[in-house]
Each structure stands twice: as structure tokens, then as C-alpha cells.
DRENTI-439669 format. One record per residue (C-alpha): residue number from 1; x, y, z. Coordinates in steps of 0.02 Angstrom, whole numbers, plus 50000, padded with zeros to 5 digits. Layout:
KOLDREN;NUM;X;Y;Z
...
END
This chain:
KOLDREN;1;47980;48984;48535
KOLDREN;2;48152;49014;48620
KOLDREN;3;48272;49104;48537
KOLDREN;4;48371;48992;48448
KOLDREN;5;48578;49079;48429
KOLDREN;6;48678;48911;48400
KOLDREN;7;48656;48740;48300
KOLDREN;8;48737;48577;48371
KOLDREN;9;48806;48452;48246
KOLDREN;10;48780;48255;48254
KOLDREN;11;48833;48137;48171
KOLDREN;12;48741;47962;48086
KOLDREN;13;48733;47900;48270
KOLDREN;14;48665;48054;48346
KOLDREN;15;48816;48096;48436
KOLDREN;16;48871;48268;48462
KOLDREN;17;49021;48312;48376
KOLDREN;18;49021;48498;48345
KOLDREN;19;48924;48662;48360
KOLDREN;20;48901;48815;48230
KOLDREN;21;48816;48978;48267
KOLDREN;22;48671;49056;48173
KOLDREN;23;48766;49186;48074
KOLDREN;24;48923;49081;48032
KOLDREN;25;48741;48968;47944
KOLDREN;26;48694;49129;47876
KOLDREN;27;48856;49204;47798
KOLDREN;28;48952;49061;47750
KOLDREN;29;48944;49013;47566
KOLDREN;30;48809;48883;47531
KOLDREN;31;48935;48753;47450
KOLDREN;32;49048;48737;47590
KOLDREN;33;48995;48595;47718
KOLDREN;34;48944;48593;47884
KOLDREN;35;49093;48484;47932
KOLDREN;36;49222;48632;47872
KOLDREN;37;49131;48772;47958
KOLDREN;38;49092;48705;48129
KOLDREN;39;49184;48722;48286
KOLDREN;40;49240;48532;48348
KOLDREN;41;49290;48578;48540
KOLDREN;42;49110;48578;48613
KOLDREN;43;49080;48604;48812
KOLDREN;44;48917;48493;48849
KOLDREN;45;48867;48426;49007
KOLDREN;46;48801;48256;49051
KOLDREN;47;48623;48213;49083
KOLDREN;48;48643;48158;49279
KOLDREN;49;48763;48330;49292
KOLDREN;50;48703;48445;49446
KOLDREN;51;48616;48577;49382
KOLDREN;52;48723;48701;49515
KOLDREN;53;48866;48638;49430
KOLDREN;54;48788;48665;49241
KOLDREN;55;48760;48857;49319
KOLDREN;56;48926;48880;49345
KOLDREN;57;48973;48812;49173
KOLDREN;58;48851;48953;49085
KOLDREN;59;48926;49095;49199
KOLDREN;60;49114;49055;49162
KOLDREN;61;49090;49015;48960
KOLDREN;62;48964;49160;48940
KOLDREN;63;48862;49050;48815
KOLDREN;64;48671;49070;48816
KOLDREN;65;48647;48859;48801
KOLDREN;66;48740;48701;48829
KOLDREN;67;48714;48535;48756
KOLDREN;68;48655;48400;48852
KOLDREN;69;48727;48227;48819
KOLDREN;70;48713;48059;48879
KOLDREN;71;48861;47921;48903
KOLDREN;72;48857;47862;48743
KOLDREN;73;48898;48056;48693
KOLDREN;74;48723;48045;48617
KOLDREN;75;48635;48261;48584
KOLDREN;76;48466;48213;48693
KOLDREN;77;48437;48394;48739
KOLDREN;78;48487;48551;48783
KOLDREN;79;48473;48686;48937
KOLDREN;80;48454;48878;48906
KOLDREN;81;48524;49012;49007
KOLDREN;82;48355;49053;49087
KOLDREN;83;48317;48875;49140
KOLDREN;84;48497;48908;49241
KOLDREN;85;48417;49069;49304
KOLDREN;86;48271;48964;49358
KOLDREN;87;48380;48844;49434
KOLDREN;88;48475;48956;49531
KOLDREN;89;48334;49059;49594
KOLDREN;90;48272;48893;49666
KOLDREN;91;48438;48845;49757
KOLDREN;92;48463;49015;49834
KOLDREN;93;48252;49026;49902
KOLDREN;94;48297;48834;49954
KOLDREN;95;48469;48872;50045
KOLDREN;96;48384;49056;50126
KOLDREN;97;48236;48955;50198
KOLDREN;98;48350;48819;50261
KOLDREN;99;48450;48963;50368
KOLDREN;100;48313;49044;50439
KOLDREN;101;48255;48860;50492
KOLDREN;102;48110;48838;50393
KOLDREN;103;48059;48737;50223
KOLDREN;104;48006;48750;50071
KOLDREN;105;47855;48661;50062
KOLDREN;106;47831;48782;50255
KOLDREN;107;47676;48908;50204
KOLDREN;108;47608;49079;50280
KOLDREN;109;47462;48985;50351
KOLDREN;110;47529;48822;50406
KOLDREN;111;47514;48748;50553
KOLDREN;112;47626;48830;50699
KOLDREN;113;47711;48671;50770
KOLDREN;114;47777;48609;50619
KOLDREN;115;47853;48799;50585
KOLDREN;116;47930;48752;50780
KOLDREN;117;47994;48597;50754
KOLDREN;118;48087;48657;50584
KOLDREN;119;48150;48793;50689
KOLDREN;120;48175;48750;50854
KOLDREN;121;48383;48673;50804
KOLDREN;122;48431;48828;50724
KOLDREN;123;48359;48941;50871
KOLDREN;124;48460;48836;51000
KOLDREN;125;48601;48816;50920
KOLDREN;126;48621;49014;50891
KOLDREN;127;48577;49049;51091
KOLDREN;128;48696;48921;51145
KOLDREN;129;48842;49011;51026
KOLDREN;130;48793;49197;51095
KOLDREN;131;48794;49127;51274
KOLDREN;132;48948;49038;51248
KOLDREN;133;49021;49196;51158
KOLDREN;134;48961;49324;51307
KOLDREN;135;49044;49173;51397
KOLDREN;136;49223;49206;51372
KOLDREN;137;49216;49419;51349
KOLDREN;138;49143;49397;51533
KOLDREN;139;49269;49281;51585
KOLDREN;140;49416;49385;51494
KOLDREN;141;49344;49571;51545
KOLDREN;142;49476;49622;51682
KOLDREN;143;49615;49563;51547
KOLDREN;144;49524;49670;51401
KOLDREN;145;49496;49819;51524
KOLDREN;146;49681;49815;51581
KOLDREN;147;49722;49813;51417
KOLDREN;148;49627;49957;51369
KOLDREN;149;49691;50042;51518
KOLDREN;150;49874;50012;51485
KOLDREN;151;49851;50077;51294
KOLDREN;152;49777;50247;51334
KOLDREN;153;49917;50253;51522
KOLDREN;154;50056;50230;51400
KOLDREN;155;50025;50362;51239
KOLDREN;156;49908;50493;51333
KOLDREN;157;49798;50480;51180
KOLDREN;158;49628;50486;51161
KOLDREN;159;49536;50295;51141
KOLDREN;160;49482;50322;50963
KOLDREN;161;49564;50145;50938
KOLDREN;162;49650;50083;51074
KOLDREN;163;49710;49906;51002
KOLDREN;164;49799;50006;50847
KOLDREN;165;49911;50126;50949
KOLDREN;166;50062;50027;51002
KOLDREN;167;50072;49919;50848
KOLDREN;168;50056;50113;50759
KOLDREN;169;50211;50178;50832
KOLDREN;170;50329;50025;50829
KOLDREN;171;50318;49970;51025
KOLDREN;172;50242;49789;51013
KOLDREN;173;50396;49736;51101
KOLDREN;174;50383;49833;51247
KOLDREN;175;50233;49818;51342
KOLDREN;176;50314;49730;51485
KOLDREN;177;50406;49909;51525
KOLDREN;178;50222;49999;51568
KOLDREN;179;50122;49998;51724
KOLDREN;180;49970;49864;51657
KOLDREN;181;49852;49893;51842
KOLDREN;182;49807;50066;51859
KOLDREN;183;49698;50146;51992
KOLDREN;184;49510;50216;51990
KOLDREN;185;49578;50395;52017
KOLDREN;186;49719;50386;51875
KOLDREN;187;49579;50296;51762
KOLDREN;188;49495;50441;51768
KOLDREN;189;49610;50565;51728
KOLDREN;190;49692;50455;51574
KOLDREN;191;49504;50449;51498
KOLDREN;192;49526;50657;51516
KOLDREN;193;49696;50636;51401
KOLDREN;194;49588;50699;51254
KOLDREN;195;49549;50880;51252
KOLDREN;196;49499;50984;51126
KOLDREN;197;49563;51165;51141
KOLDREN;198;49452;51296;51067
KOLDREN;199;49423;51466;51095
KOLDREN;200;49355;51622;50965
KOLDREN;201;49524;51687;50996
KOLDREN;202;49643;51574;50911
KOLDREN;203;49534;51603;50734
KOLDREN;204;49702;51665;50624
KOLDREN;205;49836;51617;50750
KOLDREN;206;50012;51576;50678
KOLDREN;207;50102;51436;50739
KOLDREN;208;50216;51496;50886
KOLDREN;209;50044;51548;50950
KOLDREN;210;49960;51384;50932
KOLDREN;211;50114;51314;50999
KOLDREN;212;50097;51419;51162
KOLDREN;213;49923;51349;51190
KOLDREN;214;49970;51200;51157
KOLDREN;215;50096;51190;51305
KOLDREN;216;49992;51266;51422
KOLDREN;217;49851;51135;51376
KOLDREN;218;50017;50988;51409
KOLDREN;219;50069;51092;51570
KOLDREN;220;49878;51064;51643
KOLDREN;221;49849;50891;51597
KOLDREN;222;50036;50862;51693
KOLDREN;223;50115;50719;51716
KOLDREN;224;50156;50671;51528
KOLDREN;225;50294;50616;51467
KOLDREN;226;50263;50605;51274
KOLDREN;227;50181;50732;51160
KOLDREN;228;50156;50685;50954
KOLDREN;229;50147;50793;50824
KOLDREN;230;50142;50756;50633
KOLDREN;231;50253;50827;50523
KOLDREN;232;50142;50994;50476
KOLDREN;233;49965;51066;50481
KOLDREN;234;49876;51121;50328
KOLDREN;235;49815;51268;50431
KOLDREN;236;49990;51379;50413
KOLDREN;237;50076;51218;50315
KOLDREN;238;50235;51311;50430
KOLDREN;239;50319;51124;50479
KOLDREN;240;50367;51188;50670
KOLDREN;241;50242;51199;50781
KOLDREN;242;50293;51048;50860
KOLDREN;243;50469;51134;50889
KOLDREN;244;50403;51276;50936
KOLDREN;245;50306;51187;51067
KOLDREN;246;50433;51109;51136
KOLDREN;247;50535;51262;51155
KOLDREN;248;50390;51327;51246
KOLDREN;249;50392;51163;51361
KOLDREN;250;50592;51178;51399
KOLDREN;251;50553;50989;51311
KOLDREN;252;50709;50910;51189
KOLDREN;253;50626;50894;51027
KOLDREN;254;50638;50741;50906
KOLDREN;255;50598;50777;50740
KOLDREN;256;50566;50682;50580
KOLDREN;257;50538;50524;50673
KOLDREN;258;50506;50362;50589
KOLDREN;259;50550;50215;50716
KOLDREN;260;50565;50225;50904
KOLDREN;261;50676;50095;50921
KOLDREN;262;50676;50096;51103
KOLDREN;263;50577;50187;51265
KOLDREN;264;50616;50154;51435
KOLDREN;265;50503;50258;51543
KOLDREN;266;50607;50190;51709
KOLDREN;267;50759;50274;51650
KOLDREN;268;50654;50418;51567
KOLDREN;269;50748;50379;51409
KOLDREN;270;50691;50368;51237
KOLDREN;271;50794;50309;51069
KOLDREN;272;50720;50345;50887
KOLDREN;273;50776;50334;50716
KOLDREN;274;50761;50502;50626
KOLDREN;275;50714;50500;50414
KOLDREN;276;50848;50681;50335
KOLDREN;277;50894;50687;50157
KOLDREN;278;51071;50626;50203
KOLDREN;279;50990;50447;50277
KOLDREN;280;50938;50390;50446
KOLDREN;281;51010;50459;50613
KOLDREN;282;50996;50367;50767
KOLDREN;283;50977;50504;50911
KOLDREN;284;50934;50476;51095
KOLDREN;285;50867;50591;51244
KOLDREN;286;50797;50593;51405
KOLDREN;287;50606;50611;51449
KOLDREN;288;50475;50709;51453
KOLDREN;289;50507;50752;51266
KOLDREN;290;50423;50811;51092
KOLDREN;291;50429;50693;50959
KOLDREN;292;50388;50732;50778
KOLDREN;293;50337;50586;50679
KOLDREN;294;50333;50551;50477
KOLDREN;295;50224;50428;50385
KOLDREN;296;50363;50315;50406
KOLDREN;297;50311;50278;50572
KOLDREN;298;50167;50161;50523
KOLDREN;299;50049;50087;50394
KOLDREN;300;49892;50171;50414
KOLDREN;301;49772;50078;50493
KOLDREN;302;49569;50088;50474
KOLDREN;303;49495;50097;50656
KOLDREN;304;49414;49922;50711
KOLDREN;305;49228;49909;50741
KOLDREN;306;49232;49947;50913
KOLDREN;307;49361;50073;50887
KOLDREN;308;49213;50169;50786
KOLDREN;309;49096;50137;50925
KOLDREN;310;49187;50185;51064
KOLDREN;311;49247;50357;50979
KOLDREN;312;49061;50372;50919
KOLDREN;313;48986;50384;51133
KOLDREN;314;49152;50448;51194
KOLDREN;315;49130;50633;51246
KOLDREN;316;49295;50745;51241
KOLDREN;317;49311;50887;51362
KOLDREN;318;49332;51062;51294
KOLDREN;319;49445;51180;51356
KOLDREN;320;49457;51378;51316
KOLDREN;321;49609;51491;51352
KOLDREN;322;49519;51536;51515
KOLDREN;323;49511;51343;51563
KOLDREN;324;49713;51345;51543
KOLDREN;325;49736;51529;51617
KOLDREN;326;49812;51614;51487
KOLDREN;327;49772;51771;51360
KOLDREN;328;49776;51745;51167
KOLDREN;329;49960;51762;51119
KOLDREN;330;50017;51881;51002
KOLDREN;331;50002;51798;50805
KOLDREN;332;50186;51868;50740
KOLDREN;333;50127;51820;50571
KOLDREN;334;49956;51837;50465
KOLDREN;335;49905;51780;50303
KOLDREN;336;49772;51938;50270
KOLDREN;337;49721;51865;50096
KOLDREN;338;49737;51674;50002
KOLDREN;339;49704;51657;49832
KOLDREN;340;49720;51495;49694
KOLDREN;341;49868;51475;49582
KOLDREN;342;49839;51580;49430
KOLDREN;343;49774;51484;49293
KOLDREN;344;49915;51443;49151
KOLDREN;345;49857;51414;48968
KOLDREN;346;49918;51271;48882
KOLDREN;347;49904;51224;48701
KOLDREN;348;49953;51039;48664
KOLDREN;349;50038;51015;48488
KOLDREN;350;50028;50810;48417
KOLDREN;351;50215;50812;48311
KOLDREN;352;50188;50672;48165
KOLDREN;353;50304;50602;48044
KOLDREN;354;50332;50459;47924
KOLDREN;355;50467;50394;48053
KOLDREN;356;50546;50391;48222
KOLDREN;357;50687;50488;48161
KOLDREN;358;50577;50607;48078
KOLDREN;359;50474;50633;48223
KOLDREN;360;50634;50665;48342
KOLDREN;361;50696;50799;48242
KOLDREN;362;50552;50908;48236
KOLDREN;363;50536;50878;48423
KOLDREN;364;50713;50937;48448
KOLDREN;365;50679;51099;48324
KOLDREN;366;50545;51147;48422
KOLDREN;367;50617;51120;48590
KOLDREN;368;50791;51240;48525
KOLDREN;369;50647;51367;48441
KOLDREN;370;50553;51399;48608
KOLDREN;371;50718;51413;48714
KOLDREN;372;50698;51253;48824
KOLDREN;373;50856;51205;48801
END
């Protein structure tokens, strides 16, 4: 026997007309009628209803039956939540089998051609798609490799996401101004723009030291006209190694960046937009130069798919400060111990009162009494 959590009313005729749960039965004084406690707005479903359709009635009411009525509005029946569940099971097995190009009267140890023949469609139709789709990436690769090659050529950064960079730093407009065809040779050297500089050395080196490596890495990739920074590092959280590499470069520095409004690598000119506390600043120089950007620049943007799976086989060269020819510079500053805030006691107080007025009062005692004011 089914659980039973809800009653449906009918009247002479045997037409539904309302519905009353178990413990409104149960609770309700025995005197009152059936017609004064039950609830007259009743969601029932017709007889030739799809059951998909009476599943999606159950989910979005919550209610563990519905009535089932005919034309006439005649009570003939009713389905539970776990004949749903049945249902449902049965229409997702059905629509699985019918994707993977088989039946459901298709068994284990039936005969092989009819398992082909039930098949066969879907297993065309999904080579002819992937042919058609390696179709058009063959046909389009020299215009996806120039691409490519024009993205990484015009930043000198490394292809963790190639597609992402431009639109990144505000210069969708102006791709007509770079060289798109580049050679084998200067290939090559753009896919050696990412380097990672390490050395034992630097472990504890201030900023105007990392900032002297860091020029000396720019000076022996040559031939670059742009270098990025963020704003600051949370290594010495100093805010100026980017000026302090472009002191070390002879470069004009642009700090506190937000839009690069326009860059003209003909005329080795570039024009940004610069974010102070007093508002924005429009300030132009010539190239090579350091720019400093702020998150301003760009909405973040999560690398694509292929992004991920081109930075995942990509192998970045390594270079130590015998690579660039230099000694460790001298740190000018150290930071010989770092410790946590102390931790500061607080005691929270709840102030009550019978009113608002009441309440504001003590607040303002309190405040006067412990000198915050």
C-alpha cells in the first residue's frame, strides 16, 4: 500500500472539485465539512496528457501525486511521484540508446546486423561532420597560423592564449598597422619571446635589482619595442620595478595605464590614457617604451581550450645571469624578518533598548566614554 498524503474531493458526479491533505483530515474539528476545509484550485492532468509533460508538472509543484481526470473533469485515477520517476528513467534509457544508435528492444546477444543497421546512420553521419570539420581548419590553416603569428610578432608575449591578447589590451582596431607574414627565421625567435629568468642568486633581491635583470634579459631578446608590467609584485609589494626598469633601459616609462588609445609602430609612437587620483591623463611618447598597466586595461579573461593546450606542450627557455652576462646586482634593500599582523582582541557589546531613541543614546554615551569622538 502506497503512502497515501492527500485526499481528492468529488462531487455527486464524480468530478473533481477539490483536494485536502491528511493532517488538515486529522486536525480539523469533526463538525466542520469537507466543503469548508478543502483547497478548490486543484492542478490535475488529463488522461491522454504526456507523461514527460506530467513529470514536469510534479518537479515544478513539488507535490508527491496529481489527479488524473478525464474531459468530463471526471477523478478516474491518480499518478504518484515514483511512477514519474519510473517514467522518466524510461525516457532518458530510451533517448541514451537512441544516440548511441541502438534500441531498446537491441540486446547483449542479438544478432550483429540488426545492431549495424540501427547504427550504421549515426556512425556516418558523425564521420561525414568530423571530415567536413577537419575540412575547413585545413582549408583555413595558413589564415589561423598567420594569425597566431601576428599575435605573438606584435606583444612579444608568450602564446599562453594568443586569441585573448589584443582584445586584452584595447587594440582590436589596429591590426592592419602590424606586419601579418612573418619569416621562418623571425618565427623562431618570436616563439623564444617567453623566457623565464632564474638563477639561485636573485633569492632576496629588491626591486632595482630585479629590475636590472630584467633589462638585460629585454637587451638580449633585442629588437622589442614594448615591455608590460603590472602595477606591483607581491614579492617586495614596492610598485616600481617597472620604472626602475625602464630607467635601466634609457626607455620613457608609462605608468598607471588603462587604455592605449593608439600605437603606431611605423612612426614608433604610442598614445595611452593614464588612471591618477586627479582623473585621466592622456600622455604620448615615442617607442621602444615601458608601459605599466592597471586592471583597467581589460576584463579578465579565462584562457580558451586551446589556449590551455598550447601553454600545457609549450616549453619556455630558461635563462640564468650567466645566459645574459651579468653578476647578481647589489640588493640595496632586505627584508631580514616578516611576521603577521599582531592579533587585536575584540569584545562585541549588543546595546538594547525599548526604542530607537533609547538605543541611540546609549550608543552615543558609549562612543563619548571610550574617546571615539
Amino acid at each position: 500500500m502506497e503512502n497515501v498524503y492527500y485526499l481528492f474531493v468529488v462531487d455527486d458526479f464524480g468530478r473533481l472539485v477539490g483536494v485536502i491533505s491528511m493532517k488538515d483530515m486529522i486536525l480539523e474539528s469533526p463538525e466542520r465539512k469537507i466543503s469548508d476545509i478543502m483547497n478548490p484550485e486543484v492542478i490535475s492532468v488529463h488522461v491522454n496528457r504526456d507523461q514527460e509533460e506530467v513529470a514536469q508538472l510534479i518537479a515544478r509543484y513539488n507535490v508527491p501525486s496529481l489527479p488524473v481526470v478525464t474531459s468530463e473533469g471526471k477523478l478516474i485515477g491518480r499518478i504518484t511521484f515514483d511512477d514519474v520517476m519510473d517514467v522518466v528513467e524510461a525516457e532518458a534509457t530510451e533517448d541514451i540508446l537512441k544516440f548511441g544508435g541502438a534500441i531498446a528492444e537491441e540486446q547483449l546477444a542479438g544478432e550483429w546486423h540488426q545492431a549495424v543497421r540501427n547504427r550504421l546512420p549515426w556512425l556516418t553521419l558523425n564521420m561525414l561532420t568530423a571530415a567536413a570539420a577537419a575540412t575547413v581548419v585545413l582549408l583555413f590553416a595558413d589564415t589561423i597560423a598567420d594569425e597566431l603569428a601576428f599575435t605573438r610578432r606584435a606583444h612579444a608575449l608568450p602564446p599562453a592564449d594568443d586569441t585573448a591578447l589584443l582584445q586584452t589590451l584595447g587594440l582590436n582596431g589596429m591590426r592592419e598597422r602590424y606586419p601579418r607574414d612573418l619569416s621562418a627565421g623571425e618565427r623562431q625567435r618570436v616563439a623564444l619571446a617567453a623566457v623565464l629568468v632564474s638563477d639561485p642568486a636573485l633569492v632576496g633581491a629588491d626591486s632595482q635589482a630585479i629590475a636590472r635583470v630584467l633589462a638585460a634579459a629585454i637587451q638580449k631578446m633585442g629588437d622589442v619595442d614594448l615591455v608590460f608590467f603590472g602595477r606591483q609584485a607581491i614579492d617586495g609589494d614596492m610598485g616600481v620595478t617597472s620604472i626602475q626598469t625602464g630607467r635601466a633601459l634609457g626607455w620613457p616609462v608609462l605608468s598607471l595605464v588603462s587604455v592605449i588609445s593608439n600605437l603606431d609602430p611605423g612612426g614608433q609612437v604610442i598614445r595611452v590614457e593614464r588612471s591618477t587620483e586627479e582623473g585621466r591623463q592622456i600622455v604620448e611618447t615615442k617607442l621602444p617604451a615601458v608601459v605599466n598597466v592597471v586592471k583597467d586595461i581589460g576584463e579578465p579573461r579565462y584562457p580558451s581550450f586551446m589556449g590551455i593546450r598550447k601553454a600545457s606542450r609549450a616549453t619556455i627557455p630558461s635563462w640564468s645571469l650567466g645566459d645574459l652576462g651579468i653578476e647578481a646586482p647589489a640588493s640595496a634593500v632586505k627584508w631580514p624578518e616578516l611576521e603577521n599582523a599582531p592579533v587585536r582582541e575584540v569584545q562585541t557589546e549588543m546595546i538594547n533598548g525599548d526604542s530607537p531613541q533609547e538605543i541611540a543614546d546609549k550608543l552615543a554615551d558609549k562612543i563619548l566614554a571610550e574617546k571615539v569622538l
